[in-house]
Jmol script that loads the backbone (N, CA, C; Angstrom):
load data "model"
ATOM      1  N   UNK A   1     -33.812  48.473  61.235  1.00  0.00           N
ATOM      2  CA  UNK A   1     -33.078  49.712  61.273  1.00  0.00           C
ATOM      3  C   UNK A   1     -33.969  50.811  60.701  1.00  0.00           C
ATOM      4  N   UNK A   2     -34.199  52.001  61.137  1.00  0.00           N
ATOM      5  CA  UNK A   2     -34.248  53.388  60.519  1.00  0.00           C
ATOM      6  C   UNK A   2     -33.597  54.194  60.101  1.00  0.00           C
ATOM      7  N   UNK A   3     -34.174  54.521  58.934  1.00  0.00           N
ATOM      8  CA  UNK A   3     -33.442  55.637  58.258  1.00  0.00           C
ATOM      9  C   UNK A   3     -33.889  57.125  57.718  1.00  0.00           C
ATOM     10  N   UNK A   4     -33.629  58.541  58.290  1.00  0.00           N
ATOM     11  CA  UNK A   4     -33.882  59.997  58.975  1.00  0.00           C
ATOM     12  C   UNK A   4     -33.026  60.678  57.561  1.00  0.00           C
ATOM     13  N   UNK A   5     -33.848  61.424  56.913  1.00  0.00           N
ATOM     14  CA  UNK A   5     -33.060  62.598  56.391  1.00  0.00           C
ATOM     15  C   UNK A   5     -32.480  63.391  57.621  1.00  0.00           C
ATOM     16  N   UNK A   6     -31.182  63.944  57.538  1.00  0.00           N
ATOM     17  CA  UNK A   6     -30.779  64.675  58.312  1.00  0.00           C
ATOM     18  C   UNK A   6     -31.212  66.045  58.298  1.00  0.00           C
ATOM     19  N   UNK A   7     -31.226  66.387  57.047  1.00  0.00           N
ATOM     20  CA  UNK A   7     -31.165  67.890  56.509  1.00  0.00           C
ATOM     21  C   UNK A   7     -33.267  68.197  56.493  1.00  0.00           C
ATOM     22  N   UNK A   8     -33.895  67.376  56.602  1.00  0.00           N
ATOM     23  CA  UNK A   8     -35.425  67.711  56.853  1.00  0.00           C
ATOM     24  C   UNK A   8     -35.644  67.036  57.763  1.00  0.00           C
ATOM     25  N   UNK A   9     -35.198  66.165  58.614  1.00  0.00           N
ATOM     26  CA  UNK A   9     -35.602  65.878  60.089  1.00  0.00           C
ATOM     27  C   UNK A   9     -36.573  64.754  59.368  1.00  0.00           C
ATOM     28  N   UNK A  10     -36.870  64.678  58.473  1.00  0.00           N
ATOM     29  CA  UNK A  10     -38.749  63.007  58.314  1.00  0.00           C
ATOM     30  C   UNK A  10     -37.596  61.817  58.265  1.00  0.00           C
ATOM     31  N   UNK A  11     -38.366  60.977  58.227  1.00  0.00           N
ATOM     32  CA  UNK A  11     -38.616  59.300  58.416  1.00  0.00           C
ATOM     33  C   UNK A  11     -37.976  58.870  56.763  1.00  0.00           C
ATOM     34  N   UNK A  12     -37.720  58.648  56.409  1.00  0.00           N
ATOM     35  CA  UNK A  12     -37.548  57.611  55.137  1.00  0.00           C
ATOM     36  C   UNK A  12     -37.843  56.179  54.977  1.00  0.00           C
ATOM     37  N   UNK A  13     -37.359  55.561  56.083  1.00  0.00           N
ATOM     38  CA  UNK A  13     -38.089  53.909  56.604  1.00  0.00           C
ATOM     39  C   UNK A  13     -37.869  53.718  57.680  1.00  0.00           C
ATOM     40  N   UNK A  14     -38.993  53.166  58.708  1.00  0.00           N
ATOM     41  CA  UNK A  14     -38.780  52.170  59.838  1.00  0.00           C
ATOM     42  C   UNK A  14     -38.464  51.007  60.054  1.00  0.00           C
ATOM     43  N   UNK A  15     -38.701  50.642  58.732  1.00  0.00           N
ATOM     44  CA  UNK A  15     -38.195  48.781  58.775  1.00  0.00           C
ATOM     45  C   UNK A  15     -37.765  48.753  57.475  1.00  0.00           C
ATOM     46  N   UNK A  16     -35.881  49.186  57.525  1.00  0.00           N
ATOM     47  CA  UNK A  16     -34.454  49.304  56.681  1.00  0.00           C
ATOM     48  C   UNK A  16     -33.735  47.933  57.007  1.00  0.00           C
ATOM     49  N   UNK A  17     -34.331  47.260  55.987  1.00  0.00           N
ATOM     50  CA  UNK A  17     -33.121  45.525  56.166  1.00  0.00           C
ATOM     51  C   UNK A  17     -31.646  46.200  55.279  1.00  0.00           C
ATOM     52  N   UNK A  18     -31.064  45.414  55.605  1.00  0.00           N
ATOM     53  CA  UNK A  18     -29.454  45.668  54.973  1.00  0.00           C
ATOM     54  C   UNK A  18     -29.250  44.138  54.178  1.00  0.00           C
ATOM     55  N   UNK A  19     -28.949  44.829  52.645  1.00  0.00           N
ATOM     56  CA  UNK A  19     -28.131  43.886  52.089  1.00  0.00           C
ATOM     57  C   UNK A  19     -26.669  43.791  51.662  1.00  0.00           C
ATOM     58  N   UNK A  20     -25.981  42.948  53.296  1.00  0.00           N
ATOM     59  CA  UNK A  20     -24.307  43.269  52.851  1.00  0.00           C
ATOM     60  C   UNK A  20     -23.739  42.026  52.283  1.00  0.00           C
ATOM     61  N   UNK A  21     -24.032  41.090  52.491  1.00  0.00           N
ATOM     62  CA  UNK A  21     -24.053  39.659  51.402  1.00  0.00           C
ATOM     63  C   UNK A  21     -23.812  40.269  49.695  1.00  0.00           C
ATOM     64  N   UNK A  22     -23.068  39.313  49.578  1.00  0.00           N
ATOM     65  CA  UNK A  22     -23.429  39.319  47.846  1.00  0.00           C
ATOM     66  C   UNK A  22     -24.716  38.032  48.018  1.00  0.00           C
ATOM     67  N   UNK A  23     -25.299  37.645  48.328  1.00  0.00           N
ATOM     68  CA  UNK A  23     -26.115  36.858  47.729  1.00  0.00           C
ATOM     69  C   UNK A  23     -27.315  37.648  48.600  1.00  0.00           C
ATOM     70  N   UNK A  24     -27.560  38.300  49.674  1.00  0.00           N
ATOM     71  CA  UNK A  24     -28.852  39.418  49.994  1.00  0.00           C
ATOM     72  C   UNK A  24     -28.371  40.315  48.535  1.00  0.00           C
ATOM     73  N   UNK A  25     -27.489  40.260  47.978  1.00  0.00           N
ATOM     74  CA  UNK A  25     -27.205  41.932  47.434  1.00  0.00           C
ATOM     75  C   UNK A  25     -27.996  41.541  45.848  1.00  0.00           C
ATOM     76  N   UNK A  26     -27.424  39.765  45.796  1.00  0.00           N
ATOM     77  CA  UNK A  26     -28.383  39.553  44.266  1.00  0.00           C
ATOM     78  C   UNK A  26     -29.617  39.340  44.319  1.00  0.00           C
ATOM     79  N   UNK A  27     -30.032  38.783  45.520  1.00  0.00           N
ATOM     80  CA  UNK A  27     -31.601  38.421  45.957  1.00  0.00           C
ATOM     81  C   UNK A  27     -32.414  40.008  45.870  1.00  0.00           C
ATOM     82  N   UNK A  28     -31.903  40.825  46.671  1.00  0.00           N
ATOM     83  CA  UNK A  28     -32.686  42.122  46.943  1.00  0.00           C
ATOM     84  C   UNK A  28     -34.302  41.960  47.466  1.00  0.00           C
ATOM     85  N   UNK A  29     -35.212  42.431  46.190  1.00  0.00           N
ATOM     86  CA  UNK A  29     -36.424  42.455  46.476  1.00  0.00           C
ATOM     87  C   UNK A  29     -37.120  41.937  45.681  1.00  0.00           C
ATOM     88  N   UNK A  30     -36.360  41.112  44.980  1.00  0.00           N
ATOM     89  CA  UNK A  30     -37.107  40.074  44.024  1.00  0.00           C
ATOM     90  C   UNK A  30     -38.172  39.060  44.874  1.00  0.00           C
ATOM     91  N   UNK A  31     -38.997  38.417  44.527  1.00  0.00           N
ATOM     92  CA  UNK A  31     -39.924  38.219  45.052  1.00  0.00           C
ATOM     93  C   UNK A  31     -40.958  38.184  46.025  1.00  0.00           C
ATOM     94  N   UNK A  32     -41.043  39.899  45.787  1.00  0.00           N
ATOM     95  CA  UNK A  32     -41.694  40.589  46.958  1.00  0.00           C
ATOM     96  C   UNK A  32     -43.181  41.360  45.773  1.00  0.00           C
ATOM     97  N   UNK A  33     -44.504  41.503  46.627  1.00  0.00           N
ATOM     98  CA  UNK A  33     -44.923  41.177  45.358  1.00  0.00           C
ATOM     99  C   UNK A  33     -45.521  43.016  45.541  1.00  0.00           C
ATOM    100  N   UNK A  34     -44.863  43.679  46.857  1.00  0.00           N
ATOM    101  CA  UNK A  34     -44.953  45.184  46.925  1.00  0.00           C
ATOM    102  C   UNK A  34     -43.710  45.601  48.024  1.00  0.00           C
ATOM    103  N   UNK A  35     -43.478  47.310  48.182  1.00  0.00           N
ATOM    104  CA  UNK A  35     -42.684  47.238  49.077  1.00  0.00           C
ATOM    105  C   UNK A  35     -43.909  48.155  49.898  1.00  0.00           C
ATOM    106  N   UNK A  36     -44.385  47.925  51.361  1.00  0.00           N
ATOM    107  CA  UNK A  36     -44.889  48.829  51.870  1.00  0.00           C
ATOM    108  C   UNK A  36     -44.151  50.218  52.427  1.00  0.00           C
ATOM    109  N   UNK A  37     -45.179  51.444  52.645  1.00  0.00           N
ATOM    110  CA  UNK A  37     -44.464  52.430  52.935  1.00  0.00           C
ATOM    111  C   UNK A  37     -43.786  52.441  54.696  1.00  0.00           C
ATOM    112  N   UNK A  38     -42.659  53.050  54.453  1.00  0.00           N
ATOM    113  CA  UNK A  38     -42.020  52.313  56.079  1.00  0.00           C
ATOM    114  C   UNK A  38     -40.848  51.324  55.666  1.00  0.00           C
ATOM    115  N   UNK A  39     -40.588  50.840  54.540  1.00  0.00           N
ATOM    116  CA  UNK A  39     -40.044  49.871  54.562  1.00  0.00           C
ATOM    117  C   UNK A  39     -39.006  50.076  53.507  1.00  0.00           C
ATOM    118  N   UNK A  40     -37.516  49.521  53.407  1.00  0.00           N
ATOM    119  CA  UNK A  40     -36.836  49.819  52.325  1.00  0.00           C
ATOM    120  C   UNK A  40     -35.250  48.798  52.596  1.00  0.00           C
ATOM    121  N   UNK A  41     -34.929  48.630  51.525  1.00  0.00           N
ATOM    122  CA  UNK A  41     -33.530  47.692  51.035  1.00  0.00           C
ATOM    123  C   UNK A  41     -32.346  48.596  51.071  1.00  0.00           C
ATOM    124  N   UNK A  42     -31.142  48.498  52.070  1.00  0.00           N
ATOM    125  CA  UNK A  42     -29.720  49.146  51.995  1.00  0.00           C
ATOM    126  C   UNK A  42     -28.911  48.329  51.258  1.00  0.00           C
ATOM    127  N   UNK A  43     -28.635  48.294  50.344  1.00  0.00           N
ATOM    128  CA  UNK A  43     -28.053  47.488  49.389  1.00  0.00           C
ATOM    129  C   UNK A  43     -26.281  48.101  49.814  1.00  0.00           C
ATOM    130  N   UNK A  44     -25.347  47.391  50.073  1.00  0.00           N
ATOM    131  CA  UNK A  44     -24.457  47.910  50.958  1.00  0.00           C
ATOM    132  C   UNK A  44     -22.975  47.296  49.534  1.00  0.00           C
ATOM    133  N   UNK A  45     -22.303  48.123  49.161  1.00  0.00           N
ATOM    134  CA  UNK A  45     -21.014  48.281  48.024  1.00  0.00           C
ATOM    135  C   UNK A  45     -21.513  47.754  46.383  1.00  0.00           C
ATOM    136  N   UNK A  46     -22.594  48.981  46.208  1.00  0.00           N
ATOM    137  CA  UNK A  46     -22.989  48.784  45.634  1.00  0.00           C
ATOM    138  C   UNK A  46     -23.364  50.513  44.680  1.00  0.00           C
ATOM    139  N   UNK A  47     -23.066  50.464  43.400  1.00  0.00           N
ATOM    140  CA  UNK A  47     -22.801  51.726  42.219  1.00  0.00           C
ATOM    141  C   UNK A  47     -24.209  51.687  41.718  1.00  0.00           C
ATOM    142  N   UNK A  48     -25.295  50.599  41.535  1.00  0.00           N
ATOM    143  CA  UNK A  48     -26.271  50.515  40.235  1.00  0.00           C
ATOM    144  C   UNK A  48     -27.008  49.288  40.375  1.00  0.00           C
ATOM    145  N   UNK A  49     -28.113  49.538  40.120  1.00  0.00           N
ATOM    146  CA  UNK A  49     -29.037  48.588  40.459  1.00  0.00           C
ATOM    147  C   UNK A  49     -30.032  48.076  39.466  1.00  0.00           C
ATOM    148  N   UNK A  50     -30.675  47.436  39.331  1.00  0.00           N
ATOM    149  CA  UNK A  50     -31.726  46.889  38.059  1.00  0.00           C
ATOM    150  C   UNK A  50     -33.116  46.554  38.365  1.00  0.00           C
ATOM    151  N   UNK A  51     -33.799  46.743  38.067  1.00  0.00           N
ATOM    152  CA  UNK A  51     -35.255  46.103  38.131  1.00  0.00           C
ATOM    153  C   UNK A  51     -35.875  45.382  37.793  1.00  0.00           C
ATOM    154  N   UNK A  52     -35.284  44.141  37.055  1.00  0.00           N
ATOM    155  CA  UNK A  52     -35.451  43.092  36.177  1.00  0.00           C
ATOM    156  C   UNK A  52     -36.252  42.192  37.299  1.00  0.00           C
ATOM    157  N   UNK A  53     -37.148  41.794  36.748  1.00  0.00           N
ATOM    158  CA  UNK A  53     -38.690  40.810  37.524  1.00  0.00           C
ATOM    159  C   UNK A  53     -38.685  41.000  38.795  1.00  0.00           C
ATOM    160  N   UNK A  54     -39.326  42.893  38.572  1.00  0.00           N
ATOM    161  CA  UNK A  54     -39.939  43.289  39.941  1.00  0.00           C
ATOM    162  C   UNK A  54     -41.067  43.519  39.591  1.00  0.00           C
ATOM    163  N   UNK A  55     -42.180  43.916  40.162  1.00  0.00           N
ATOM    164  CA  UNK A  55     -43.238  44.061  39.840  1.00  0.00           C
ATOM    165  C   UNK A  55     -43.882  45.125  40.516  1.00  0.00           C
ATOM    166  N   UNK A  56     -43.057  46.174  40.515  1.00  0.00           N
ATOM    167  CA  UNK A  56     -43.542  47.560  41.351  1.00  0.00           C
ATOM    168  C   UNK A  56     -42.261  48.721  41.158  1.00  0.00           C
ATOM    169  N   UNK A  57     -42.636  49.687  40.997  1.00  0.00           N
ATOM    170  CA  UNK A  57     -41.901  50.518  40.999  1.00  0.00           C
ATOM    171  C   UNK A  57     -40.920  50.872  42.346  1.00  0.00           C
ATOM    172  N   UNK A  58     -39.566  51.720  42.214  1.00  0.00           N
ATOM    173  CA  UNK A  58     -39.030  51.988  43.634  1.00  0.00           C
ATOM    174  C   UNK A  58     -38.910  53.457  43.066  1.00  0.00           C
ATOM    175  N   UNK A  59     -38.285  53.880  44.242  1.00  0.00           N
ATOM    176  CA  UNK A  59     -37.666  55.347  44.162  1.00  0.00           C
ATOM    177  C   UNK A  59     -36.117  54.795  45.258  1.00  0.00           C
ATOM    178  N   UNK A  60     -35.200  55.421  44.296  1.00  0.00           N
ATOM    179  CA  UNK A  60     -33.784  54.761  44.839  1.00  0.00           C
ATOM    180  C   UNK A  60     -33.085  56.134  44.563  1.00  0.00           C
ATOM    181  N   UNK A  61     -32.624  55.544  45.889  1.00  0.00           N
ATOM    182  CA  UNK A  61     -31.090  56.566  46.674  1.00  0.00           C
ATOM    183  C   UNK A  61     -29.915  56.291  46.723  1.00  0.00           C
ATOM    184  N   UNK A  62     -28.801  57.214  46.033  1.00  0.00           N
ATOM    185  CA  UNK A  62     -27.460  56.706  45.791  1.00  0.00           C
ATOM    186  C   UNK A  62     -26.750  57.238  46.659  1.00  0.00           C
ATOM    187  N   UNK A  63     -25.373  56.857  47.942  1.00  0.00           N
ATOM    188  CA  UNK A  63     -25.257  56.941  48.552  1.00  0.00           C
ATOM    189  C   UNK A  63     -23.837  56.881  48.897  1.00  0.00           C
ATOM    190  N   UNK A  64     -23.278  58.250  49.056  1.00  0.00           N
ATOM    191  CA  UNK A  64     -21.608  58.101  49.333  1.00  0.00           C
ATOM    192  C   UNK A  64     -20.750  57.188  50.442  1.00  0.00           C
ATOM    193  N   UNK A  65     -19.564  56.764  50.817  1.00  0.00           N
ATOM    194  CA  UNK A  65     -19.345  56.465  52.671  1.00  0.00           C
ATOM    195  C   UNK A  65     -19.485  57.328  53.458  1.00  0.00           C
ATOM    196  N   UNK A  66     -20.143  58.334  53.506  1.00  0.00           N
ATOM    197  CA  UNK A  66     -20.367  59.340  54.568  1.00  0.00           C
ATOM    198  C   UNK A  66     -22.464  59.410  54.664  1.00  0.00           C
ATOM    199  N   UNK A  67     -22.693  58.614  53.550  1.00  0.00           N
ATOM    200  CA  UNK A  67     -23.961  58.755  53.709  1.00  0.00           C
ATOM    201  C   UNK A  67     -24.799  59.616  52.985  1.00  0.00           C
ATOM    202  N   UNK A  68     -24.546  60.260  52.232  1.00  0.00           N
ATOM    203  CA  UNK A  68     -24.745  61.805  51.664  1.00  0.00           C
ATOM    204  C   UNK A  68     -25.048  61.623  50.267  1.00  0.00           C
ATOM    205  N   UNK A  69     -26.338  61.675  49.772  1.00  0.00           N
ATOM    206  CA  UNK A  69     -27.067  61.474  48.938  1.00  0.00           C
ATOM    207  C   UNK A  69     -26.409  62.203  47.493  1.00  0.00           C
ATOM    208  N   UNK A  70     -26.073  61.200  47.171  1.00  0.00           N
ATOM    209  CA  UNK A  70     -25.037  61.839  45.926  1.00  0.00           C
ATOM    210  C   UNK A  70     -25.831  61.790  44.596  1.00  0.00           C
ATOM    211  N   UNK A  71     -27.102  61.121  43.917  1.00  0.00           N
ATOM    212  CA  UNK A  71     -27.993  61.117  43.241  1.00  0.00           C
ATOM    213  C   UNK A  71     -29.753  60.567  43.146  1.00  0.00           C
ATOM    214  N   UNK A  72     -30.735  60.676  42.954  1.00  0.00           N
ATOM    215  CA  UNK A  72     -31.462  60.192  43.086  1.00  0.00           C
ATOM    216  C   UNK A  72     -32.222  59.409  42.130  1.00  0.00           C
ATOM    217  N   UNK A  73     -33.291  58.576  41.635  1.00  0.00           N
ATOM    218  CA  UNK A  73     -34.117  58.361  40.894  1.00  0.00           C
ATOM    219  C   UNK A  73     -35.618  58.366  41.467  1.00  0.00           C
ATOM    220  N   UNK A  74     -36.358  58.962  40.823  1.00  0.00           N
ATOM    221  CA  UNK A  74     -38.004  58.829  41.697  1.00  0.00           C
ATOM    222  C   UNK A  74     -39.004  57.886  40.402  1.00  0.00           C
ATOM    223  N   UNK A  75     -39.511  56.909  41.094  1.00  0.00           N
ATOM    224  CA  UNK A  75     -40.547  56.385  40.468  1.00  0.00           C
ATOM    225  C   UNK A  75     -39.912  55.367  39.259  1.00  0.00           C
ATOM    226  N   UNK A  76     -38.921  54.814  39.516  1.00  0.00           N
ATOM    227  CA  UNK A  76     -37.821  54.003  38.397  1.00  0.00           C
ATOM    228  C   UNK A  76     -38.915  52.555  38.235  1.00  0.00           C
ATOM    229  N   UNK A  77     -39.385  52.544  36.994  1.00  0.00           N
ATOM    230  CA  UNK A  77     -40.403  51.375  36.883  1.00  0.00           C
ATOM    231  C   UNK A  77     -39.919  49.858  37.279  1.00  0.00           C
ATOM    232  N   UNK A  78     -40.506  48.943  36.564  1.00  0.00           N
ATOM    233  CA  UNK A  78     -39.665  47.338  36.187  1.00  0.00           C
ATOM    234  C   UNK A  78     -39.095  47.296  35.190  1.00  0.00           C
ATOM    235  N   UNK A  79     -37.968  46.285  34.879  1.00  0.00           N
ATOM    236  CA  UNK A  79     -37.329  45.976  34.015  1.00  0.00           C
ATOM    237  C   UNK A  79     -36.732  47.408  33.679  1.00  0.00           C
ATOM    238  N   UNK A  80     -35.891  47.923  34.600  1.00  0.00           N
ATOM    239  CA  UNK A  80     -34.825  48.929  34.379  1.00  0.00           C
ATOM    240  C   UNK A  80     -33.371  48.947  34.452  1.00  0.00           C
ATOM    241  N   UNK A  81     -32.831  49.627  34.548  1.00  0.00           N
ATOM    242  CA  UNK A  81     -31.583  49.792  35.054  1.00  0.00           C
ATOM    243  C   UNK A  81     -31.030  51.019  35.568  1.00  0.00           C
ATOM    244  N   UNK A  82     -30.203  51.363  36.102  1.00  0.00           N
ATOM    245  CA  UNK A  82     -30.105  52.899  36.383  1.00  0.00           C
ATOM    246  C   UNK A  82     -28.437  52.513  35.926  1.00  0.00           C
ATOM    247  N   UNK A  83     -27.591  54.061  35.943  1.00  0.00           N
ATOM    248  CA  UNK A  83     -26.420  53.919  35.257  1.00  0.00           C
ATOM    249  C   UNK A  83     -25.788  53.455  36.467  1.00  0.00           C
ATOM    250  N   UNK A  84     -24.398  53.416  36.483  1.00  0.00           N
ATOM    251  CA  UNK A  84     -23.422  53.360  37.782  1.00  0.00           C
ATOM    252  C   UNK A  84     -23.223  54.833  37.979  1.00  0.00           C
ATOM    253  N   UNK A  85     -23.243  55.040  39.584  1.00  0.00           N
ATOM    254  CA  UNK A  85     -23.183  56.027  40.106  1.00  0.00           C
ATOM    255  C   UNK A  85     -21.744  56.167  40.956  1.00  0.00           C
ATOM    256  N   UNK A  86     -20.691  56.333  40.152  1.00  0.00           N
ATOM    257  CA  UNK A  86     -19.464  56.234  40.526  1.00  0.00           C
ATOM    258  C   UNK A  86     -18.940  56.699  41.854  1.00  0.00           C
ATOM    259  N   UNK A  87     -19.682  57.324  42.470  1.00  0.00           N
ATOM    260  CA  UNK A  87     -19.346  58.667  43.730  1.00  0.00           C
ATOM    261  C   UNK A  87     -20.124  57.604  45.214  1.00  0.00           C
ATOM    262  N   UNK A  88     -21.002  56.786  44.683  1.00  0.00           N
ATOM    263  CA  UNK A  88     -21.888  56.088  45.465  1.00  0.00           C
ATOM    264  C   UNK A  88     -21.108  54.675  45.819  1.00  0.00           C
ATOM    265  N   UNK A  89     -21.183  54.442  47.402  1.00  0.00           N
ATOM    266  CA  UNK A  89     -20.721  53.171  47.902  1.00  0.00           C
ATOM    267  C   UNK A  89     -22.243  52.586  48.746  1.00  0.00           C
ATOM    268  N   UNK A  90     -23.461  53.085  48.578  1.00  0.00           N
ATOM    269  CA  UNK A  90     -24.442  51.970  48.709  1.00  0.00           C
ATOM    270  C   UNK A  90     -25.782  52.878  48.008  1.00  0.00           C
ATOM    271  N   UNK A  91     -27.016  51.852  47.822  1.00  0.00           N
ATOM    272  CA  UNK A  91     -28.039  52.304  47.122  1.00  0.00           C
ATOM    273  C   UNK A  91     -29.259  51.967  48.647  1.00  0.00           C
ATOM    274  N   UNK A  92     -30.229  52.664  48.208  1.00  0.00           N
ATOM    275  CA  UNK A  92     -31.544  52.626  48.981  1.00  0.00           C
ATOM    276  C   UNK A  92     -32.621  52.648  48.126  1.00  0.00           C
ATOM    277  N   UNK A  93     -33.430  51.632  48.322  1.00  0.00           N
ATOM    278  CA  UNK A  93     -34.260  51.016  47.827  1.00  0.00           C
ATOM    279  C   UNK A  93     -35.636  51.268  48.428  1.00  0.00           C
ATOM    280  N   UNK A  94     -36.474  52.223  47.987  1.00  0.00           N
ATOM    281  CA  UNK A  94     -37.652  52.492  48.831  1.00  0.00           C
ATOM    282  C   UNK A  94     -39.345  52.422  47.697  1.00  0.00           C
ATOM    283  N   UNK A  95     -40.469  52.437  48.539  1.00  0.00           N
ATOM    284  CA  UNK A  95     -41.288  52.319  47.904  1.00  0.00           C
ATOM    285  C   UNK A  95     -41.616  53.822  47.119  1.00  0.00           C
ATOM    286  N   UNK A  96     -42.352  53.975  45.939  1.00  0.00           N
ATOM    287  CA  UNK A  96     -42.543  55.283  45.463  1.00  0.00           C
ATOM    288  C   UNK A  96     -43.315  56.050  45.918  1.00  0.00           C
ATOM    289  N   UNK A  97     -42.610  57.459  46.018  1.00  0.00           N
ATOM    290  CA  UNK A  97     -43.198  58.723  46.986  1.00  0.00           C
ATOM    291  C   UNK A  97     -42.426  59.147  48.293  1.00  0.00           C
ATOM    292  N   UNK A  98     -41.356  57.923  48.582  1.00  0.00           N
ATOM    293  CA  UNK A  98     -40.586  58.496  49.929  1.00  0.00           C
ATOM    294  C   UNK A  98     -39.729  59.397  49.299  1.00  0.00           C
ATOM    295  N   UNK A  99     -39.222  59.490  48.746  1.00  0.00           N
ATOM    296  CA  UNK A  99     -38.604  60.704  48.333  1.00  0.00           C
ATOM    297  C   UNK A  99     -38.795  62.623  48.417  1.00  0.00           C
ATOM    298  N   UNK A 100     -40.411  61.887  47.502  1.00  0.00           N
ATOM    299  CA  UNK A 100     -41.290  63.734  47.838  1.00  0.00           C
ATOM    300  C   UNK A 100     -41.588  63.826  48.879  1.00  0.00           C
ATOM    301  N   UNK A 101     -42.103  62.905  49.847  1.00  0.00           N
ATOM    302  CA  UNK A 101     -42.437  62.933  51.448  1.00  0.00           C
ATOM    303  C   UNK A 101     -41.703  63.083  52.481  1.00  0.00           C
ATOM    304  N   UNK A 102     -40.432  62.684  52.506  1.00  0.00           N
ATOM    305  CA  UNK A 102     -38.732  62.833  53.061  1.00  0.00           C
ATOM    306  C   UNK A 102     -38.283  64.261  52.644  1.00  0.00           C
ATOM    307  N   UNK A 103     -39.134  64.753  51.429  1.00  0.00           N
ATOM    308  CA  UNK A 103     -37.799  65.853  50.848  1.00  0.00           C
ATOM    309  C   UNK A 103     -36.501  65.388  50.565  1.00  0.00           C
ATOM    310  N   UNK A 104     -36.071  64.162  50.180  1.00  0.00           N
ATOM    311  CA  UNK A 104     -34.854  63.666  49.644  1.00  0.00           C
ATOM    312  C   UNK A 104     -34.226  63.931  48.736  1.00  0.00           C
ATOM    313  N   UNK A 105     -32.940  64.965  49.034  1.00  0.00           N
ATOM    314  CA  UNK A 105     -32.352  65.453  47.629  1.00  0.00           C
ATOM    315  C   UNK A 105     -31.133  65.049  47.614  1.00  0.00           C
ATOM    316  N   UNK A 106     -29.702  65.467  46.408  1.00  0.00           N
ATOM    317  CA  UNK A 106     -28.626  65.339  46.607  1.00  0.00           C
ATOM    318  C   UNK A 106     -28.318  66.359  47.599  1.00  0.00           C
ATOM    319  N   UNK A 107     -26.732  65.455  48.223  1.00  0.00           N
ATOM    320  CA  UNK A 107     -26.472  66.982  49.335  1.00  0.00           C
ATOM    321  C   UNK A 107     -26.846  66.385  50.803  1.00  0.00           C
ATOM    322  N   UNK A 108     -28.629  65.834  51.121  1.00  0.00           N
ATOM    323  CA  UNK A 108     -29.073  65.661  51.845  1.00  0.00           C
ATOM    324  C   UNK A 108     -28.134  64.873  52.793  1.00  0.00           C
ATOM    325  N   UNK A 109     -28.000  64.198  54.298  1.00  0.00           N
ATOM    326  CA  UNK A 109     -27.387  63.324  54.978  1.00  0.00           C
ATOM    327  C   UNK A 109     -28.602  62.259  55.281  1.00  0.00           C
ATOM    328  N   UNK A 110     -28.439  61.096  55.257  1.00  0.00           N
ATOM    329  CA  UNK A 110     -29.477  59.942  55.891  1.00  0.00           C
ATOM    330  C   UNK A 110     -28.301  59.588  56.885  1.00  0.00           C
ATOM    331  N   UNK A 111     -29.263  59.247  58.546  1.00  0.00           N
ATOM    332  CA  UNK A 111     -29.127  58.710  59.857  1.00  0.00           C
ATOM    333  C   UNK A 111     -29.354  57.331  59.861  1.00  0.00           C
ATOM    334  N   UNK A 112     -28.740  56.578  60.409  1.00  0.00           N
ATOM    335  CA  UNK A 112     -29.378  55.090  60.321  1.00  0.00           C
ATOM    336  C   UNK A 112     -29.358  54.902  61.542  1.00  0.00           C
ATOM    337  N   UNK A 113     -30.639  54.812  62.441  1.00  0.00           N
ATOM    338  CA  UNK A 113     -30.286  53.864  63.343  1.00  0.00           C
ATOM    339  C   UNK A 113     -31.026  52.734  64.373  1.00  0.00           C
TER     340      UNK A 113
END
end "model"
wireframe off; spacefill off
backbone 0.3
color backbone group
């Protein structure tokens, strides 16, 4: 799957796996030993996410049911956590820098398709 800022027209990822499982949703990107650029995790009913034995930084997108970028984090190391993002019904999981390169802000719309 792909996924398009709406509101700047760029790319965010060409190769968007979906995690709607609870067990894709606990697996994620744990033993992945980078994420390349192009590539990113839809983590699907999901408020908050962690970084516990990753070994690369992400930049993650919080994400209303309409799609609509309700908070961001850029460059969130390992062994983190981010808070719960109460307004958010899925997260996006990307390598660091899609964000500044997308222009990804709150507000923004992401396309999936």
């Amino acid at each position: 799957m792909k996924a398009i800022n709406e509101a700047t027209g760029k790319n965010i990822a060409d190769n968007l796996v979906v995690a709607g499982t609870l067990l894709a949703r606990m697996k994620g990107l744990l033993g992945r030993n980078s994420l390349p650029s192009g590539e990113g995790l839809l983590i699907k009913s999901c408020m908050g996410i962690h970084t516990f034995g990753m070994k690369y930084p992400l930049d993650i997108v919080f994400l209303n049911r309409e799609n609509r970028v309700v908070a961001v984090k850029r460059n969130m190391p390992p062994n983190r956590v981010t808070g719960l993002c109460f307004s958010a019904s899925s997260v996006l999981e990307l390598p660091v820098g899609t964000l500044d390169s997308s222009e990804t802000s709150p507000g923004d719309t992401i396309v999936f398709t």
